[in-house]
N, C-alpha and C positions, 0 to 999 in steps of 0.2 A: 491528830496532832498537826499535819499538814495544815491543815483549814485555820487552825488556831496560831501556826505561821502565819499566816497571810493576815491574820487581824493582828497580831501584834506588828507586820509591817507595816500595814497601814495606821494604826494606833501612835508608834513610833515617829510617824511622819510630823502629826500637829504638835505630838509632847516634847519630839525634840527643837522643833521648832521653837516652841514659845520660852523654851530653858538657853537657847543661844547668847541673850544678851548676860544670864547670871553666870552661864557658866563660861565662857570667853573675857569675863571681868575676871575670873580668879586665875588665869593661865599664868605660869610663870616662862618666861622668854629663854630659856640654859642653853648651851651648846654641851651637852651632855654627855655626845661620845662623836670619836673623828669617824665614828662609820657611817654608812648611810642604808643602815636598814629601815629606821623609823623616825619619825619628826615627832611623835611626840612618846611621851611615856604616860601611864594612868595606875597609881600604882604598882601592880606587877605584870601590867597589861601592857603593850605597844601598841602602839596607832602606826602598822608599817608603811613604808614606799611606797610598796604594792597598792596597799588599801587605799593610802590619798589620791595617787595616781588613777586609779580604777573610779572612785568619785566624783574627781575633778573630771574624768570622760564624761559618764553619764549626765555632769551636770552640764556640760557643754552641749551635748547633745539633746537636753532635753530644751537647751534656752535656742537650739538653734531648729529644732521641729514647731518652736512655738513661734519664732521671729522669721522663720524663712531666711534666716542669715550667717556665714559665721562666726564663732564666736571665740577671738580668739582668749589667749589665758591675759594679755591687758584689761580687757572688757569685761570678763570675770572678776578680776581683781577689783576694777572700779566701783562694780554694781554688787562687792565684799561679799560673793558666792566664794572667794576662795575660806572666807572664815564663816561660813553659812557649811562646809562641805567637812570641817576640820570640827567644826563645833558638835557636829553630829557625830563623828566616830568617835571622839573624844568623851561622849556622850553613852553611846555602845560600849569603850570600853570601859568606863568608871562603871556599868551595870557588870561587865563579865567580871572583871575586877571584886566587885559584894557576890558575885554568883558562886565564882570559884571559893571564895571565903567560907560560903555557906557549904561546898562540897556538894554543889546539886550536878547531876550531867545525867546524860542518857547512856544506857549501853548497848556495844555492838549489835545486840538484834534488834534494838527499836532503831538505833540508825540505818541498818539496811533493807529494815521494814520501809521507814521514811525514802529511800532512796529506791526503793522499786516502784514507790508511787508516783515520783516525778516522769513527766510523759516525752521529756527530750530525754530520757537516758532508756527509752522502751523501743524493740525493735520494732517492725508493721505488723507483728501478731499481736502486739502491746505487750511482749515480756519485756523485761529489764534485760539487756544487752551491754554485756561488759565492754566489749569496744566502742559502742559507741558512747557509751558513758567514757570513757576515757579523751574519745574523740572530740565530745562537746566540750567536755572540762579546757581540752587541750586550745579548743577556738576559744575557749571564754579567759585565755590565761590563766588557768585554776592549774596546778597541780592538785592527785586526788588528794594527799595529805592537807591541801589548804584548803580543799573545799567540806572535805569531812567536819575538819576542825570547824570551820562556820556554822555547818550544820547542828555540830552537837553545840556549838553556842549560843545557836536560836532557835534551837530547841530547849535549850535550861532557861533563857531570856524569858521562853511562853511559858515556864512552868512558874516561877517567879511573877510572871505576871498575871496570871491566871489565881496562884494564891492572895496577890496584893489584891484583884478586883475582884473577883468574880464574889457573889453574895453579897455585897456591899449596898447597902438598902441606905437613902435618908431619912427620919423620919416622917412618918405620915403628916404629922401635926402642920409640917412647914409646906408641904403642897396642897393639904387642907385649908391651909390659911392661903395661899396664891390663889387657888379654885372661887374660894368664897369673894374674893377680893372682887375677881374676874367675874364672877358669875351672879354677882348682887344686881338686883330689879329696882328701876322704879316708876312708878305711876304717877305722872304728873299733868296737868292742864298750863295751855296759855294763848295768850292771847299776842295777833301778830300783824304788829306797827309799819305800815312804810310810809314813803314820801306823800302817797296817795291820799291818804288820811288825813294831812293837814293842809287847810288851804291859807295861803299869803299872800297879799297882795305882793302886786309890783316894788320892785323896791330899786335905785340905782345909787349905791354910797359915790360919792363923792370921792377925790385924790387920796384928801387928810385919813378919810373911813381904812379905803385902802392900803395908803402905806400903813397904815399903824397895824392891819390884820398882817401885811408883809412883814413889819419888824416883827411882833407876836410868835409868826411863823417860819419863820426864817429859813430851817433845817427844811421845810416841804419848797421851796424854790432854791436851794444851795446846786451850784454843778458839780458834777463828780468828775476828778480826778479828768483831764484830757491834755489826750496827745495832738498836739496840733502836726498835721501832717503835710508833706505835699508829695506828689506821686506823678509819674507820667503812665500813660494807659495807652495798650494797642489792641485791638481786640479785631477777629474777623470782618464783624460787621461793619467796622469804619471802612474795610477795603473790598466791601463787596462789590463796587460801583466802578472801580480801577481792576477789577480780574475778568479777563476774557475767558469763556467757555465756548469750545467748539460741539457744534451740531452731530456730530458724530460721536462725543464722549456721550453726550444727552442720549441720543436712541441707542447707544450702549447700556447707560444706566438704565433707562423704559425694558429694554429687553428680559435687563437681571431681574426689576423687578414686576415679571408677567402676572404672577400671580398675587400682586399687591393691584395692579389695575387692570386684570381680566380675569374676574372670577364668573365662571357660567354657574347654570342656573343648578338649583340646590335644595337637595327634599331631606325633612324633618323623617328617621324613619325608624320604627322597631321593625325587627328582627326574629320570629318564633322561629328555629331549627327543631326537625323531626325524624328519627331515627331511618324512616323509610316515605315512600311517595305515598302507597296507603295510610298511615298516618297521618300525614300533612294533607291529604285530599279529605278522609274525613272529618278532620277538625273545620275545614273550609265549610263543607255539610253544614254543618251544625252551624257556622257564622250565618251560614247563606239561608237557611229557615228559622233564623232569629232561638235556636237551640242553646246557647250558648255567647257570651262574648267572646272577646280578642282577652282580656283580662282577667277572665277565668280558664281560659286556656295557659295563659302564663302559669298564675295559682295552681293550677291542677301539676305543671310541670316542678313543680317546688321553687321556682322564681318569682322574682321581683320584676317589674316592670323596670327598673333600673338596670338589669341584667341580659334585658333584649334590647335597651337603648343604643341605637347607631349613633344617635348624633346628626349633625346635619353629612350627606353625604350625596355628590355629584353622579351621572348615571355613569363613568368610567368607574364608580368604587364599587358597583354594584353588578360589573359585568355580564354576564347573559339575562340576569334579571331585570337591568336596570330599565330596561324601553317600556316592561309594562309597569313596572313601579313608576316612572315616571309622566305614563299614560294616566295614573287613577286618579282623582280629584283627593280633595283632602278629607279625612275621616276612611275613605276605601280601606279594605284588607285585601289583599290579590296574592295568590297564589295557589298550587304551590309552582314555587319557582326557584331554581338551581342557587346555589350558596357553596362557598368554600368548605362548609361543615355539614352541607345535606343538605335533603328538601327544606323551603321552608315558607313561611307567611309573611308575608311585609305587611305591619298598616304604615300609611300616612301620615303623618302629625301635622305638617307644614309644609310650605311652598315657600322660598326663599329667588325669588328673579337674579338675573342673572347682572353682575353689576361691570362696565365695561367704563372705564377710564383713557378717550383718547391718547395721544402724543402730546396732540395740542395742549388738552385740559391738563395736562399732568409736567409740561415744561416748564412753566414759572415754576413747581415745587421742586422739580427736578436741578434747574438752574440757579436755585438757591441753595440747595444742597451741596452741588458740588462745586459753587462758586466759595462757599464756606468752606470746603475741604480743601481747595486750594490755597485760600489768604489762610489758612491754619498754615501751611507751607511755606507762604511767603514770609509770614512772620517767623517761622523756624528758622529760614535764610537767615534773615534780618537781626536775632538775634544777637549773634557774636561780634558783629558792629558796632550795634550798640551797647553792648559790653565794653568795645575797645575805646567808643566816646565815651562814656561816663570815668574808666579808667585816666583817657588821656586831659581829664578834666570838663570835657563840659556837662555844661549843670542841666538839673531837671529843665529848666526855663528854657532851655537852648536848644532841646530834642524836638521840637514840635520845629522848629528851624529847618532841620537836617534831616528828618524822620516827617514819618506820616501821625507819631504818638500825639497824643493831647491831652495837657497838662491840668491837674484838677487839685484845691486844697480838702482839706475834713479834718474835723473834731473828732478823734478815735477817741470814744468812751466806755468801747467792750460792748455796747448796745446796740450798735450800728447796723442796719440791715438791709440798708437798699443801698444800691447802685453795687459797684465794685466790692463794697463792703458786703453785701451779700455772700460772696466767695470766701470757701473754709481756706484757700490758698493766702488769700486778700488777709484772714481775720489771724491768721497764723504769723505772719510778718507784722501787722501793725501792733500785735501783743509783743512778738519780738525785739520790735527795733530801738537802738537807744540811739542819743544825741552824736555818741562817740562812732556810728555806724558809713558806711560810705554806701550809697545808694549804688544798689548792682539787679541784673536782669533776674526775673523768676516767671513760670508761667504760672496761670491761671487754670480752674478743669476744662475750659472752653476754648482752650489754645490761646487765648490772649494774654500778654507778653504786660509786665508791671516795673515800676522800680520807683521803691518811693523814699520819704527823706523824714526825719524825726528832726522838726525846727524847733520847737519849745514842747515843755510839761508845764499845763497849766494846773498849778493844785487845787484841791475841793475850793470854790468862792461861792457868794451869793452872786444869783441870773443878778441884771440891773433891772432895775424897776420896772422900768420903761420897756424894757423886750418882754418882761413874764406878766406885764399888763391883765393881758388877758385870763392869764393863767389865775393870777393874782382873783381876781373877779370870781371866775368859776368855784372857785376855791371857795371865797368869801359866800356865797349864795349856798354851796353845797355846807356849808358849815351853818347855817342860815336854817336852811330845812331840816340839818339833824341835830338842832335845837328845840328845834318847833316839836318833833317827831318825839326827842328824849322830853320835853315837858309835858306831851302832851301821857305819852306811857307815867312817866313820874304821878299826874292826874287820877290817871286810871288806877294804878297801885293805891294811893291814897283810898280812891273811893272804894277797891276791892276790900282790903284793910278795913275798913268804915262797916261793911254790908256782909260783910262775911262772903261772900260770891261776887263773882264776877259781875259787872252790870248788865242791863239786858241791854242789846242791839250791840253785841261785839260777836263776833268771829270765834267763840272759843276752840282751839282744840284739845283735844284729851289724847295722850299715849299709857297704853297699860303695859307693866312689866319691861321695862328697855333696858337693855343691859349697859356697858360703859362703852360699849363700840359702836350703839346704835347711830346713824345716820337718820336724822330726819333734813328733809330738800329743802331748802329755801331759808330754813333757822340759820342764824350766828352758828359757828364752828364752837363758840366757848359755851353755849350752851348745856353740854352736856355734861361738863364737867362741872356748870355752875350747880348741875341736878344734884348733882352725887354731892355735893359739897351741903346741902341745903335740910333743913329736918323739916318733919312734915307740918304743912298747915303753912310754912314758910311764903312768901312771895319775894320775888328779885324779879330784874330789867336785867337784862342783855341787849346789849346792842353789837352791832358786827356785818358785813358785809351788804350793807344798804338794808338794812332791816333790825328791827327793835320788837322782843317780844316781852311780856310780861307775866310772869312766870313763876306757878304757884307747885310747890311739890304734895301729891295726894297721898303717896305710901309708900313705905320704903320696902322691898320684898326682898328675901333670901336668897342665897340661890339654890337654884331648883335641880338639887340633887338628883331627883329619878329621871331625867331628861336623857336619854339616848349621848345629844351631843356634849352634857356636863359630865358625865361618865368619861366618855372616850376623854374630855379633855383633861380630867382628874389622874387616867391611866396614865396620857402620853406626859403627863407633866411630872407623874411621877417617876418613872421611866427614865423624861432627862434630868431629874435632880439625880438620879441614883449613878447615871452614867458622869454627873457633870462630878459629882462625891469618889467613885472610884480613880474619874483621871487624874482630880487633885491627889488623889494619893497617892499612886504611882508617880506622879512626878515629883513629889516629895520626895517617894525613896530614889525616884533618881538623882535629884538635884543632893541628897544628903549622900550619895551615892560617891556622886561626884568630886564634890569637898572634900571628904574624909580619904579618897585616893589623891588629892593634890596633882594635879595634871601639871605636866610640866616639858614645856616645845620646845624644839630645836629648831630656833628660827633658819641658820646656819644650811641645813636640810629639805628647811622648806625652801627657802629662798633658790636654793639649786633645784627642788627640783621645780617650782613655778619656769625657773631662768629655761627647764629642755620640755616643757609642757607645747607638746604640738595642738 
């Protein structure tokens, strides 16, 4: 019964979920009674203080484990968790509400059956421990009398729900028929068109040619939607030429980082460990009269070669061993020789030199590094200055003045993606900002310092003629070729049509049995669906993503019941129709549940208690 708790809480969770918006439409608003034990009533059920209270905790706590933030009861309200929280008990009780009706409940020894299995109320031997059952209860604000009563609530809730679902089968016929849908074949040939295939001469239309394919086309050169912007921009890099670096932070930083520009030298190495020196000496035997490998000595140990892998490691990792491991050439096995876990064999794999990065050769990197970390600094300074200018009125245009900033315009169109636009900081404000907005400081991920201005909203128009020229052009020529390409498949159809078969010197291909999901490379995407759409002996043209195929359907096949994976997909499909059949019906009786007790809130109640909601 426990277990069967836990699935109707979880069950609980989507059902009452998706019944919030019918059942929060029928609430009625009363000030019902001057006390404040309950905010709402549900037939002869109460939705207590306690309970919203205890809700409205958990659900602050769960929005604040998820946002890393707090949360307080404003922000709940806003984001209507406080009627997300009220719709759900209201919800619980319009079921205890039909449960108590129906006269179902548990008694006292399946309740203290259920309560000895719960593992915070068990002492360290795991029995059930009255004090400290009392003691949890007492942390969780439960009195026993209220937490009993829960208990045997949801425990008559799983039996109720357990009668509503459980054997609830949908018919076969309806996942027989999605199966079949899913899992129909076909066999088809065709043949496949590109640009390649057709040759054109040279061709250059003329203005007139032009604009008329422009008027034609219009909607393929219209601009979309732009914010015309201007910004002022401070970034590091404009100040890395004005920050002095002293010589001494430099061989500071070289210091820190030794082991980025002085790595000595480094061997590729396995590792065989052996119980005893006789061990590891005779296995050596055996390498040393060709008895034997290095890699059947792993295998005979019940390992893997990946299980003796060192990795690359320097002769300090290798301590009393490492002088002659680091003596043998590459391919050697040498030992045996000491190891933290025993005798053992080292081979070779590699030789890695030893890589040494002067002062000198490493200062330009050095000196760029922390000449950036610094203008990151200076621009931090600088900030609330420039804050206090744009405040005390002066404009973008006036910063580059006063400031090292420099001033830049752009066409935000959401598409933007180089320079400054590149920046999810940068693409977050210019989505943001309206005409009524006063340009103020923001950074950027790279420390550079922004503030930009929303001048005009230009709405969708046609480019001018003259600027999409080119575009204009391309356009025409590619429309040009998938003329040529569609007349020339049109041709081919004809004469398939004509010959019964394909003609000969074409590229045919053939697919057997493809199901509706199949992917074939390089075809139109609508190809597939034109299959299944097609009876057999049929021919169609597809055209689609610079390729035109001509395309005859060869047989239409079933689907292939005895197949391993049509099976398992028949199972699982059945499976969630039966589950998706049981939940509608339990939310039915919840939702008819609900109605017929007439819920009815004490706004009054709530309102106080949202007003002491810490």
């Amino acid at each position: 019964m426990a277990a069967g708790m836990k699935n109707l809480s979880r069950t609980f969770v989507w059902i009452l979920m998706g019944m919030l918006i019918v059942g929060l439409a029928g609430f009625g608003a009363v000030n019902f009674t001057g006390s404040m034990s309950a905010v709402a009533l549900v037939g002869d059920e109460e939705v207590t203080v306690d309970a919203y209270v205890r809700e409205l905790q958990r659900e602050q706590r769960a929005m604040q484990a998820q946002t890393g933030q707090a949360m307080p009861m404003s922000q709940l309200t806003a984001m209507g968790l406080d009627q997300v929280v009220l719709g759900r008990l209201i919800t619980l009780a319009a079921i205890d509400n039909e449960v108590s009706k129906l006269g179902i409940s548990i008694g006292d020894e399946n309740l203290l059956s259920e309560l000895t299995k719960v593992s915070s109320f068990q002492n360290s031997s795991g029995q059930f421990d009255r004090e400290t059952y009392r003691f949890t209860l007492d942390n969780a604000g439960f009195t026993e009398a209220e937490f009993e009563d829960d208990l045997r609530r949801e425990a008559s809730r799983t039996l109720v729900q357990g009668a509503i679902m459980s054997g609830t089968k949908m018919p076969e016929v309806m996942s027989d028929t999605l199966v079949s849908y899913i899992g129909e074949r076909r066999s088809f040939s065709y043949v496949q068109l590109s640009p390649d295939d057709v040759l054109l001469t040279q061709e250059m239309p003329d203005d007139t040619a032009l604009r008329a394919f422009y008027d034609d086309n219009i909607a393929a050169f219209t601009l979309p939607e732009t914010k015309s912007l201007t910004y002022a921009h401070l970034s590091p890099n404009m100040l890395l030429d004005t920050v002095e670096v002293d010589q001494e932070a430099l061989r500071g930083l070289y210091e820190d980082r030794a082991d980025q520009y002085l790595i000595p030298e480094r061997r590729l190495v396995e590792r065989l460990v052996f119980a005893d020196n006789d061990s590891a000496a005779s296995a050596k035997a055996q390498l040393d009269v060709s008895g034997t490998t290095f890699e059947v000595l792993v295998q005979d140990r019940g390992l893997a070669l990946s299980d003796v892998d060192m990795g690359d490691v320097t002769e300090a990792d290798l301590s009393n061993a490492g002088a002659e491991v680091f003596a043998a050439e590459v391919g050697d096995v040498v030992g045996p020789l000491p190891s933290d876990l025993g005798p053992a064999l080292y081979r070779v794999n590699g030789r890695l030199e030893a890589r040494e990065t002067s002062f000198e050769e490493a200062e330009a990197e050095l000196r760029a590094e922390l000449a950036a970390d610094r203008a990151r600094r200076v621009i931090e300074q600088q900030a609330e200055s420039i804050e206090d200018m744009l405040a005390g009125g002066v404009t973008l245009e006036e910063l580059p003045d006063q400031t090292d900033m420099q001033i830049g315009t752009l066409g935000w169109t959401g598409l933007n993606a180089e320079g400054i636009a590149a920046y999810d900081g940068f693409r977050e404000a210019a989505e943001a900002v309206t005409v009524d907005d006063f340009p103020s400081v923001a950074f950027l991920e790279d420390g550079s310092l922004f503030a930009l201005r929303l001048d005009e909203v230009l709405p969708p128009r046609p480019e001018p003629f003259e600027d999409a020229r080119d575009k204009v052009l391309a356009a025409w020529n590619e429309n040009r070729t998938a003329e040529a390409v569609n007349n020339l498949a049109q041709d081919l159809l004809k004469q398939t049509e004509a010959d019964g078969a394909f003609p000969e010197g074409y590229d045919v291909q053939t697919e057997t049995a493809q199901t509706r999901t199949a992917y074939i490379d390089t075809t139109p995407v609508e190809m597939m669906i034109e299959v299944f759409e097609m009876n057999p002996g049929e021919l169609r043209t597809v055209s689609g993503e610079g390729s035109t195929v001509v395309l005859r359907l060869d047989e239409v096949l079933p689907a292939e019941d005895t197949s391993e994976e049509m099976q398992m997909l028949a199972s699982a499909m059945q499976t969630q129709l039966d589950q998706a059949l049981s939940q509608a019906l339990f939310e039915a009786f919840a939702q008819d549940a609900q109605l017929r007790a007439a819920p009815r809130v004490d706004q009054q109640a709530l309102n106080a208690v949202q007003a002491n909601f810490q």
